[in-house]
C-alpha positions in Angstrom: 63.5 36.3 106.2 66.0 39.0 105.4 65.1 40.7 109.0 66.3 36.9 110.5 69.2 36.9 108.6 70.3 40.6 109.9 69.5 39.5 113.7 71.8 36.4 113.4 74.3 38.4 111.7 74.1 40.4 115.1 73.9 37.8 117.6 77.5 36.2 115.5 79.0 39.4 115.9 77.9 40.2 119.5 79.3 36.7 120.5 82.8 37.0 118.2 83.1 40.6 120.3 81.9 38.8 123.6 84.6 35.9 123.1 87.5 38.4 121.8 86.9 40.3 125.0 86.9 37.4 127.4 90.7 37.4 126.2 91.7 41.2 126.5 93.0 42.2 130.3 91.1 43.6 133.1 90.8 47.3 132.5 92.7 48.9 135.6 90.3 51.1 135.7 86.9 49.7 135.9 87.3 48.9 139.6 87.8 52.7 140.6 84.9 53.4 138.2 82.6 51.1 139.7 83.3 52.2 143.1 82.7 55.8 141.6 79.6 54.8 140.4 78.2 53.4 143.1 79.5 55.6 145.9 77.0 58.4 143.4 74.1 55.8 143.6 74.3 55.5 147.2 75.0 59.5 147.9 72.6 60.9 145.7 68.5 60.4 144.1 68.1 59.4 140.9 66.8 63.2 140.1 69.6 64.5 141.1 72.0 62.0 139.0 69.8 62.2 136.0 69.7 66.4 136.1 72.7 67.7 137.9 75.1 64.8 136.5 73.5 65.4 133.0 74.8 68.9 133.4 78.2 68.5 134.5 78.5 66.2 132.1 77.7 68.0 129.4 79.9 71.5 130.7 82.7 69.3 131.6 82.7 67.8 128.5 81.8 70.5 126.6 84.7 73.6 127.7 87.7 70.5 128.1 87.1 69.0 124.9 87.0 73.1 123.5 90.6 73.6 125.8 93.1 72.2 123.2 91.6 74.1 120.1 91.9 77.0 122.2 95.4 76.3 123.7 96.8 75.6 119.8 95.9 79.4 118.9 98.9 80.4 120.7 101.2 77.9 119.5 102.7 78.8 116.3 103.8 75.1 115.1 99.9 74.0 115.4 99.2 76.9 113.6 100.3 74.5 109.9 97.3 72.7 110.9 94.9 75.5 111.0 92.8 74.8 107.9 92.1 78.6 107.2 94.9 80.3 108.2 94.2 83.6 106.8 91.6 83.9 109.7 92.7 84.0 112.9 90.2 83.8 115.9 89.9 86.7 117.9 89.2 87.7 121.9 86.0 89.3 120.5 84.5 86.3 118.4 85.6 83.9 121.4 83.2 86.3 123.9 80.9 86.8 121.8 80.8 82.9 121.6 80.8 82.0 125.2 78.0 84.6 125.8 75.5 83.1 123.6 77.0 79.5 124.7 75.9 80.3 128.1 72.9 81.6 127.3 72.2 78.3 125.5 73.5 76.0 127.9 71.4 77.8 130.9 68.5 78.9 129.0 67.5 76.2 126.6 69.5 73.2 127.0 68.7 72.9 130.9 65.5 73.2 131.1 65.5 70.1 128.8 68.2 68.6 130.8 65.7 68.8 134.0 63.2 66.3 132.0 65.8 63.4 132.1 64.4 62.1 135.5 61.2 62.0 133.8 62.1 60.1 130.7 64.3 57.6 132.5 61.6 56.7 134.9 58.7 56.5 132.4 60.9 54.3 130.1 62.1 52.6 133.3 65.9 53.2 132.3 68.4 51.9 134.9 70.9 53.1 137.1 72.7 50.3 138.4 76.0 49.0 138.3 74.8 45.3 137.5 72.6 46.4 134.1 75.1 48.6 132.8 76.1 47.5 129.0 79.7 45.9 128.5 81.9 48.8 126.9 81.4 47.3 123.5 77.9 47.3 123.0 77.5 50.9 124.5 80.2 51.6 121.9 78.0 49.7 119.2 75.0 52.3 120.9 76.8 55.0 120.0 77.4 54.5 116.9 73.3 53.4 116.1 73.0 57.1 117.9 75.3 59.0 115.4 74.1 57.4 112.4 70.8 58.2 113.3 71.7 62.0 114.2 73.6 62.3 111.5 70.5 61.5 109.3 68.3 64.1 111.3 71.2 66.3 111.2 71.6 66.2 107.1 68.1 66.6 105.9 67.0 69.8 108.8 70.5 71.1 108.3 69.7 71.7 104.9 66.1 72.9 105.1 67.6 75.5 107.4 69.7 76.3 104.9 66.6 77.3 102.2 66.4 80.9 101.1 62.8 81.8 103.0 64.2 80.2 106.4 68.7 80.9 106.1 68.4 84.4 107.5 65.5 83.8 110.3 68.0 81.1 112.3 70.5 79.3 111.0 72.2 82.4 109.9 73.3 82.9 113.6 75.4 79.8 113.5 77.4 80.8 109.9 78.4 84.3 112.0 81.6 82.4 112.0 83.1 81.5 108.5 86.8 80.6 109.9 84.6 77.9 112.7 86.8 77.1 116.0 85.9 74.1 118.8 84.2 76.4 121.2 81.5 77.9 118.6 80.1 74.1 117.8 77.0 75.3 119.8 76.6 78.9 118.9 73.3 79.1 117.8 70.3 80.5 117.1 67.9 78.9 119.9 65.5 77.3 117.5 68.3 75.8 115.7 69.4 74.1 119.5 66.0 72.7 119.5 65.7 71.7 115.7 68.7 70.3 115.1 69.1 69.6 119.2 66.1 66.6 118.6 68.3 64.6 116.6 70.4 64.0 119.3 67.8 62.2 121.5 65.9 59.9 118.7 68.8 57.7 119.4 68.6 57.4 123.3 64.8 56.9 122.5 66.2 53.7 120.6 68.7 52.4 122.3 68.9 53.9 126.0 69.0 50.6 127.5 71.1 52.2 130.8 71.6 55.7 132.2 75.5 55.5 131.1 74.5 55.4 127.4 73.0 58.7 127.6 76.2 60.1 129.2 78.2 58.3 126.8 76.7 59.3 124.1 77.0 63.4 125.1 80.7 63.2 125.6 80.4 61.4 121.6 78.3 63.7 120.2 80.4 66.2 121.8 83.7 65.1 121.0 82.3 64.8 117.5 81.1 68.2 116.5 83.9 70.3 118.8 86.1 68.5 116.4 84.0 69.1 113.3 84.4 72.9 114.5 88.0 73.0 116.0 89.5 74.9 112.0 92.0 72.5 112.9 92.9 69.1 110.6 95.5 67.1 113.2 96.8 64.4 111.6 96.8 61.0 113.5 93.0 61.9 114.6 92.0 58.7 116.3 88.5 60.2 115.1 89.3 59.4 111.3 89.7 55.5 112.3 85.2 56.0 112.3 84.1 55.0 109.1 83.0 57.3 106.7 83.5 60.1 109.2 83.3 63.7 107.4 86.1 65.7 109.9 86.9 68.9 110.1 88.0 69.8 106.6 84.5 68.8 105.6 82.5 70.6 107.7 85.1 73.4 107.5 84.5 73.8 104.0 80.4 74.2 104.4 81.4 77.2 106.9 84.0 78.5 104.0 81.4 78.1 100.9 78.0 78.4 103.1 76.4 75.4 100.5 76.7 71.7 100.8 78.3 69.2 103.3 75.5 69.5 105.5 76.0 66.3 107.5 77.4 66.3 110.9 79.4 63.1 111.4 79.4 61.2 108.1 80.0 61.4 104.2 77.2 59.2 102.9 74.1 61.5 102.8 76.1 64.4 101.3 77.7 61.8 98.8 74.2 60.0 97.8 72.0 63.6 96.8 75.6 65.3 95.4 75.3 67.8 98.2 79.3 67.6 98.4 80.5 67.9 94.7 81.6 71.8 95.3 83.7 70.3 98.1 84.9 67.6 96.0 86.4 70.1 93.2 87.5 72.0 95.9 89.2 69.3 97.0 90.9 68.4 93.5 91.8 72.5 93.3 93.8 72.5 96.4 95.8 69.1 95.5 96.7 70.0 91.8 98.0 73.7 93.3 100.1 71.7 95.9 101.4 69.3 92.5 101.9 72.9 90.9 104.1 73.8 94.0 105.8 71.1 94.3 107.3 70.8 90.5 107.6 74.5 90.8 110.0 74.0 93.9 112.0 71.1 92.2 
């Protein structure tokens, strides 16, 4: 019964959606897209889409989504918004970095890119321009893919984080206390595979199209390069998610190396108390800046 009741729930929101859209203007751009789209189907095999796209995808996404946070290291008025200030990155963190990053990327996230071919065909994904999902709903598949990440994410996150295990691998990735956008990645290999699986439970669920799992790279993406970034910019168009954690959160959890171990939201972290040293952190910092401000009245 209760299962019924959540499926019509669904199907009321799916068609309030539908009929809010049928009054919002053509998007300019969807024409050029489509043509886009289909100029690749006709140019190229669906291996070569499914690997080769998958990769410039991903690198694409991965080092202009990194540019800003690099770019504001030079700019001294973005450097108020630099969450630990008293750490500046440096030429020899950021190479150090981009080494292992490319070591990943080539190494161990390729090879794993070249089984996409496989896994589209044997869960006979589509291609086409006809089948692709309506921008909301592959919005709405996103978001079933982060939540279900995010949960992955939490509970390995924090076994990696147990005594016996810390030092072996994820220890690579806490290298870094002051994080930056570009080290989001910088791991220890097992910890790409670990924490990497996470990210495809939800394509197992949802993939419904080949542009989901493309979408939901550039999100996942997007997500933790911001997580990492050191940077809190206000008007984030990110902080509209609910519940999402940001980069203060995860900040803090490279800062105090215990608790916030989710990725994209508050809830786990909140539920098992895993965030209460962030919490009084959080009440510190807010009655210093009260402190401040009587002191400078």
């Amino acid at each position: 019964m209760a299962v019924n009741e959540s499926v019509d729930i669904l199907n009321s929101a799916y068609l309030a959606v539908e009929y809010i859209d049928s009054f919002l203007p053509d998007n300019p751009l969807q024409q050029p897209f489509k043509n886009a789209w289909n100029y690749m189907l006709d140019n190229y095999t669906k291996f070569q889409i499914a690997t080769w796209g998958s990769l410039m995808v991903h690198e694409l996404s991965y080092f202009l989504l990194c540019l800003p946070g690099f770019i504001f290291q030079f700019i001294p008025y973005m450097q108020k918004y630099k969450i630990q200030q008293d750490k500046p990155e440096t030429w020899e963190k950021q190479w150090k970095c981009l080494k292992t990053l490319l070591f990943n990327h080539f190494c161990i996230q390729l090879p794993l890119i070249c089984g996409t071919y496989y896994f589209t065909e044997y869960f006979s994904i589509p291609y086409d321009w006809e089948r692709m999902p309506r921008w909301y709903m592959l919005l709405a598949q996103c978001f079933g893919c982060a939540v279900i990440e995010d949960a992955w994410h939490y509970f390995l996150h924090r076994l990696l984080h147990h005594k016996r295990i810390y030092k072996y691998i994820h220890k690579v990735h806490h290298e870094f206390i002051s994080p930056f956008g570009m080290q989001a990645e910088y791991a220890h290999p097992l910890e790409t595979l670990i924490l990497g699986t996470g990210f495809f439970i939800g394509i197992i669920v949802f993939c419904n199209h080949m542009i989901l799992l493309w979408a939901w790279v550039i999100c996942r993406l997007m997500e933790t390069i911001d997580v990492h970034s050191g940077y809190d910019i206000p008007l984030n168009p990110l902080h509209l998610v609910p519940f999402y954690a940001g980069a203060r959160f995860h900040d803090f959890h490279h800062m105090n190396f215990i608790g916030n171990y989710a990725s994209t939201f508050t809830w786990w972290d909140r539920i098992f108390g895993t965030d209460y040293q962030y919490v009084s952190y959080q009440a510190k910092e807010k009655n210093q800046e009260l402190l401040t401000e009587k002191k400078s009245n």
